[in-house]
C-alpha positions as CSV (number, residue, x, y, z in Angstrom):
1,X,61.6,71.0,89.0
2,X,64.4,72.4,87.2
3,X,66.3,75.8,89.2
4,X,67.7,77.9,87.5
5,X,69.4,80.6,89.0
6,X,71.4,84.2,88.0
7,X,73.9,85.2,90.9
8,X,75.6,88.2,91.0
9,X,78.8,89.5,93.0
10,X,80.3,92.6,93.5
11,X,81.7,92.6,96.7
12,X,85.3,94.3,95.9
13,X,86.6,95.5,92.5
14,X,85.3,92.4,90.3
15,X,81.9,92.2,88.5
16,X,80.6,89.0,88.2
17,X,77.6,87.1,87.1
18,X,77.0,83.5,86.6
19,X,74.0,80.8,85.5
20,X,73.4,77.6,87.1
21,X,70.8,75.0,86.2
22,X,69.9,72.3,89.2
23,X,73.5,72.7,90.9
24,X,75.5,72.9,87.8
25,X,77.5,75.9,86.5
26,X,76.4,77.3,82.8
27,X,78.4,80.7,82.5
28,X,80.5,81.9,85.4
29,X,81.9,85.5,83.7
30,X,84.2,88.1,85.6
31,X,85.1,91.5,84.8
32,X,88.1,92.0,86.4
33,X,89.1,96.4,87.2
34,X,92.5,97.7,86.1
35,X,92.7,101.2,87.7
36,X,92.9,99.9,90.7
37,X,97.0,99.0,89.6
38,X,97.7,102.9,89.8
39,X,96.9,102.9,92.9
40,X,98.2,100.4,94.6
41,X,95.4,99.1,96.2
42,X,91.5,98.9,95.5
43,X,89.8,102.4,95.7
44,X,86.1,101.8,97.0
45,X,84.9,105.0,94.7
46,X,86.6,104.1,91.6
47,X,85.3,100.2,92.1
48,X,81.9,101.1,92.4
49,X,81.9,103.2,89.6
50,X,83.0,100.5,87.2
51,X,80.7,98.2,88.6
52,X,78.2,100.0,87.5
53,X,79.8,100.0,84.3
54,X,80.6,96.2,84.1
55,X,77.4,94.9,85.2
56,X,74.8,95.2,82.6
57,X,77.0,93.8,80.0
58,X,78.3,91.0,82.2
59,X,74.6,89.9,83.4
60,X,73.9,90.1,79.4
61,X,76.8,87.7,78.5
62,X,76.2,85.2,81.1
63,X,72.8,85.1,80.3
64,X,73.0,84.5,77.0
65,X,76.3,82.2,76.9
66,X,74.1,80.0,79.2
67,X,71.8,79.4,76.3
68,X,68.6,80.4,78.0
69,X,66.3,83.4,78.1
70,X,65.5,85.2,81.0
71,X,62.5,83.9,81.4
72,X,63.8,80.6,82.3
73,X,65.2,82.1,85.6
74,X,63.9,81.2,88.6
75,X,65.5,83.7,91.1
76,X,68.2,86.1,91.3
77,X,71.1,85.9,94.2
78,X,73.4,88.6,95.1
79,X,76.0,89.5,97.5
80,X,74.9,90.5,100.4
81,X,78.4,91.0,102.1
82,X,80.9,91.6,103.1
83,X,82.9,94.0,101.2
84,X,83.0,97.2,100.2
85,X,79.6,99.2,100.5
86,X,79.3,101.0,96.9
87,X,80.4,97.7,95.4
88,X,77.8,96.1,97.3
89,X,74.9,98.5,96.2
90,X,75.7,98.0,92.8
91,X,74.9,94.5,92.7
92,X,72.0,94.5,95.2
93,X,70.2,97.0,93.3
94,X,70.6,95.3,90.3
95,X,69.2,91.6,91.3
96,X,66.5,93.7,93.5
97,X,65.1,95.3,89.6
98,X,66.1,92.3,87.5
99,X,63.6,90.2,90.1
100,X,61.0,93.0,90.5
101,X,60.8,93.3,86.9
102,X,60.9,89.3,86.5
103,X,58.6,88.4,89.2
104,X,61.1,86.0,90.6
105,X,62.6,85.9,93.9
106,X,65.2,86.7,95.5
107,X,68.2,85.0,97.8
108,X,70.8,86.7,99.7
109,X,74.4,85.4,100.5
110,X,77.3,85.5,102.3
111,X,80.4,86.2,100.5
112,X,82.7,84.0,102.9
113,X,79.9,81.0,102.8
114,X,80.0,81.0,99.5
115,X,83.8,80.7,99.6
116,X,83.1,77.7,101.4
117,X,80.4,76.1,99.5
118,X,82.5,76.6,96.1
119,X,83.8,73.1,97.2
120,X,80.1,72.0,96.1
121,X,80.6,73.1,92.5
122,X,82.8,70.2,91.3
123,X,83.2,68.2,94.3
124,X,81.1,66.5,97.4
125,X,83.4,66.9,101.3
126,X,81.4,65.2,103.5
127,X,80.1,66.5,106.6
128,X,81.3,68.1,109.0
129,X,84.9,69.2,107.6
130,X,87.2,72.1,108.5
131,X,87.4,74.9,106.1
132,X,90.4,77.2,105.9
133,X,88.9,80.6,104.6
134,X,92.0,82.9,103.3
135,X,91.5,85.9,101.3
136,X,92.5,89.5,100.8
137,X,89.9,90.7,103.7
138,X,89.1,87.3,105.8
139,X,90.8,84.4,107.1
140,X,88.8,82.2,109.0
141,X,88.8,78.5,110.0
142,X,85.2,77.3,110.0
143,X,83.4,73.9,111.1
144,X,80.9,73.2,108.1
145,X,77.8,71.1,109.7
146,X,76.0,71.4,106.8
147,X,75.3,73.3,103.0
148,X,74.1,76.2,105.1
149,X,74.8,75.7,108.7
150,X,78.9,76.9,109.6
151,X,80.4,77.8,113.0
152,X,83.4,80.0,112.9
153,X,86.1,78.6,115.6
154,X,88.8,81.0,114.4
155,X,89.3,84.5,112.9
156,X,91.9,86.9,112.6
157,X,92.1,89.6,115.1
158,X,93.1,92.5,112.6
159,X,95.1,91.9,109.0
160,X,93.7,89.2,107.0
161,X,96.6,86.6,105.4
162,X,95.7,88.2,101.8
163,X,96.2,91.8,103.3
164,X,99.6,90.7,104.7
165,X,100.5,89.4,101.4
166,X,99.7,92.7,99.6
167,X,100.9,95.0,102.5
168,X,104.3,93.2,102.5
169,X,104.5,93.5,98.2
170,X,104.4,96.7,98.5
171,X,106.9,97.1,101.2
172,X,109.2,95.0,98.9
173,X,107.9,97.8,95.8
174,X,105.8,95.3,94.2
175,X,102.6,96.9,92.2
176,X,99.1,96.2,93.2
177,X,97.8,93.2,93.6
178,X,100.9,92.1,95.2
179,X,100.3,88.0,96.1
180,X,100.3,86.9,93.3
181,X,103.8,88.6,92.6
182,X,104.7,87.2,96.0
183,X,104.3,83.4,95.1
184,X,105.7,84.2,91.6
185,X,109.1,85.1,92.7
186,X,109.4,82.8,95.7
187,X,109.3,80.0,93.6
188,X,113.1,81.0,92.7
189,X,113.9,82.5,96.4
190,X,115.1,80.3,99.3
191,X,112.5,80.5,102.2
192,X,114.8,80.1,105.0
193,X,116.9,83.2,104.2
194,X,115.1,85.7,106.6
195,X,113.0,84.8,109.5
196,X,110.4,86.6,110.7
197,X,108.3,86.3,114.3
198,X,105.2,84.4,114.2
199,X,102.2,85.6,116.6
200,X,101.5,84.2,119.2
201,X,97.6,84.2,119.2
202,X,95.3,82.0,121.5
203,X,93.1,79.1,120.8
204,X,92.7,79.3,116.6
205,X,92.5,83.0,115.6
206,X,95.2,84.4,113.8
207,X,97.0,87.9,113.6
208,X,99.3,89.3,110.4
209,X,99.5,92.8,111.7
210,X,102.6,92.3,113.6
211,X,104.2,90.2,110.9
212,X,103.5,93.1,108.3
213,X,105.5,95.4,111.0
214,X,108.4,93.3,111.8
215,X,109.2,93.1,107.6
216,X,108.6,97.0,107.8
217,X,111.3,97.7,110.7
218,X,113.7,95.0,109.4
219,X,113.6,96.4,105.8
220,X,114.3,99.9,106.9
221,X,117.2,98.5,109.5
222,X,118.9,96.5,106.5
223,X,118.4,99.5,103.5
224,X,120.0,101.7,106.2
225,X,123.2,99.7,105.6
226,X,122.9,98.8,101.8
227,X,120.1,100.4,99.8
228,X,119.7,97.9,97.1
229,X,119.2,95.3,100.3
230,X,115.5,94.8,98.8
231,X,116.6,94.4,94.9
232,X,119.6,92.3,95.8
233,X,117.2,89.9,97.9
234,X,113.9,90.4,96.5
235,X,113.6,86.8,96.0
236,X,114.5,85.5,98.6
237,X,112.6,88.3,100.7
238,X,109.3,87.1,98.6
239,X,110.1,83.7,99.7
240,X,110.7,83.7,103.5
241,X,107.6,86.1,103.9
242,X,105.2,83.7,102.1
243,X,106.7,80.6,103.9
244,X,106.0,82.5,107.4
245,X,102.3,83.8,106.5
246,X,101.6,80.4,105.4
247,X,103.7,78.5,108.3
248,X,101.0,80.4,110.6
249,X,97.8,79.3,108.4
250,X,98.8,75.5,108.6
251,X,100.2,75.4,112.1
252,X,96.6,76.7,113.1
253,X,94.3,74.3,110.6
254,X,96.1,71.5,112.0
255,X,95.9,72.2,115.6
256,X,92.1,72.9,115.2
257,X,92.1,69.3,112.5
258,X,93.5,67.4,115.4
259,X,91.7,68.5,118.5
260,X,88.2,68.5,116.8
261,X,88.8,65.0,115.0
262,X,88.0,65.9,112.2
263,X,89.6,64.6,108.7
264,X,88.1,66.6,105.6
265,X,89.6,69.1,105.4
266,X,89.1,72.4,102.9
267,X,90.6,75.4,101.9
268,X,89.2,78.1,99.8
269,X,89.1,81.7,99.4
270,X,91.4,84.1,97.1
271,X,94.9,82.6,98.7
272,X,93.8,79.5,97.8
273,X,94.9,80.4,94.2
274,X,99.0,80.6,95.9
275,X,100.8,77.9,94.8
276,X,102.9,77.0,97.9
277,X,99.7,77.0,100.0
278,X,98.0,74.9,97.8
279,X,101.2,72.7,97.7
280,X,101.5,72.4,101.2
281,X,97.7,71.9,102.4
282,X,98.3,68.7,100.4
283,X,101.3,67.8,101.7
284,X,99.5,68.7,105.1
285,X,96.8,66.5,104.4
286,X,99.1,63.6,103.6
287,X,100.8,63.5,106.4
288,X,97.8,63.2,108.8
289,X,95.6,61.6,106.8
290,X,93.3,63.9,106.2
291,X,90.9,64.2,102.8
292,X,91.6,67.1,101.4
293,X,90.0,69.5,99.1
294,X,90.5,72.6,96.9
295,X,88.1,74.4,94.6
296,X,89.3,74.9,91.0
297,X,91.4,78.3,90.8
298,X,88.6,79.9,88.6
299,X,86.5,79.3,91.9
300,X,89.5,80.5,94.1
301,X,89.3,84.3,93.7
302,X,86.1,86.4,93.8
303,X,83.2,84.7,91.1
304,X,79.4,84.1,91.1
305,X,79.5,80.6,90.3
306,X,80.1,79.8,94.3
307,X,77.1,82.8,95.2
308,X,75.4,80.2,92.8
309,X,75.9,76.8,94.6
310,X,74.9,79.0,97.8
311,X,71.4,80.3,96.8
312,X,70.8,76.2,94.8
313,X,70.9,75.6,98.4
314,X,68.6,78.3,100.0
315,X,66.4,77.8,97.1
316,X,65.6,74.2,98.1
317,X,64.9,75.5,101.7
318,X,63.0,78.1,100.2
319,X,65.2,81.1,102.2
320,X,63.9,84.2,100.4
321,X,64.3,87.8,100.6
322,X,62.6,90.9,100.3
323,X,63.4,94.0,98.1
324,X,63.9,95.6,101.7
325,X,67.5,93.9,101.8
326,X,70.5,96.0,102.4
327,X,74.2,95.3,101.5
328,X,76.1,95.3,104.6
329,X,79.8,96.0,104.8
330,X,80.3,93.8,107.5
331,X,78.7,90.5,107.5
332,X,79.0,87.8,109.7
333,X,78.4,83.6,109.0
């Protein structure tokens, strides 16, 4: 039997819809949201009003670069959560019409498990592996078992590593989103200009709200006796913060790697995308012999391809849902 499968997401401020056909991706489009720049951060209002402008034309597109009609779908996925509410809605309530008016089914999923299972789109870990989970709302490390059964050994306690990156840009007076700036300009910094304290957090959580507070105070201590401190080191500031944010990601994955024996290893989520992160998971991985994977950056950041590889799954296990599912805001694995 051939499954063929639309998936939507719209957990933050990106709309995105994607086709795949017995495990393999057809169309994976993203509309991407712009106003959010002028604000310096994603506005949950403003996003849910443009996904509701986005997602028509996006579902439309993916559909028909796929090269099928609609009547060749099999069921419709969605994002259940997390993420932000009104984005949520706007993607729930489309799947729940598009399968009422199809006559199809339809799967939920998780947004961070789908993170995870983007590894399935190109590639094959092998069970069980460790999966780093970074992004601008979750960092996680999570035992995989199996396609769709995870155990979460470590979470962050309050900032997630992507909300540290984007906090700290705009400390620095970097524009929204920030990360990406971040790992831009530290490729010409020197990382061990300033040091920052690393938290000291039990077992394998994590915590980047103290981190984000000790650049605050020692910006404002250093502008206090030069105010160009920050334009005169903004490179080097760039640099140290992202070497410490990902010092305490590693320092954590390998400690959990080592004590649970286990040697496939993943990362995935939004920071995968960073450059030095990517860089050094691999170096990482070399070093303890570890098998390492990443997903391809177009399956890094926020997409529907890896909500696709999620409901192939449930599909096969026949894990359906009724049109009385809700978007939730927070959602566990």
């Amino acid at each position: 039997m051939n499954i063929t499968i639309l998936a939507i997401e719209s957990s933050c401020d990106d709309t995105s819809a994607a086709v795949c056909k017995d495990a393999k991706i057809l169309t994976n489009l993203i509309a991407g949201q712009k106003v959010h720049e002028l604000w310096g951060g994603v506005v949950p209002e403003l996003a849910s009003r443009a996904h509701q402008l986005n997602i028509v034309p996006v579902v439309d597109a993916a559909i028909k670069q796929a090269g099928i009609n609609k009547e060749e779908i099999n069921a419709v996925a969605f994002t259940r959560g997390p993420g932000l509410i009104g984005s949520l809605l706007v993607g729930v309530s489309f799947a729940k019409a598009f399968a009422l008016a199809m006559n199809i089914p339809l799967i939920e999923v998780n947004h961070m498990q789908a993170h995870i299972l983007s590894h399935f789109i190109d590639n094959k870990p092998n069970f069980p592996f460790l999966c780093l989970t970074v992004s601008g709302g979750h960092t996680q490390i999570v035992l995989v078992k199996d396609y769709l059964e995870t155990e979460v050994i470590g979470e962050t306690l309050d900032d997630a590593a992507g909300e540290a990156f984007d906090k700290c840009a705009k400390l620095l007076g970097l524009p929204y989103p920030g990360g990406p700036l971040i790992d831009q300009r530290s490729k010409v910094g020197d990382a061990q200009a300033f040091h920052f304290p690393e938290p000291q957090i039990p077992d394998y959580n994590f915590s980047f709200s103290g981190l984000k507070t000790s650049v605050l105070y020692f910006l404002q201590k250093e502008n206090r006796k030069d105010p160009e401190f920050v334009s005169k080191n903004l490179d080097n500031l760039c640099a140290s913060i992202q070497r410490t944010i990902i010092d305490i990601l590693l320092k954590k994955l390998e400690k959990a790697a080592k004590h649970l024996g286990v040697n496939e290893i993943a990362l995935a989520g939004g920071v995968s995308a960073n450059s030095e992160l990517r860089q050094r998971f691999c170096e990482l991985g070399e070093k303890n012999g570890w098998k390492t994977h990443i997903p391809k950056f177009e399956y890094c950041t926020d997409n529907a391809a890896m909500i696709a590889i999620v409901a192939h799954y449930k599909f096969l296990k026949g894990e359906f849902v009724g049109q009385e599912s809700e978007p939730q805001a927070r959602y566990h694995l």
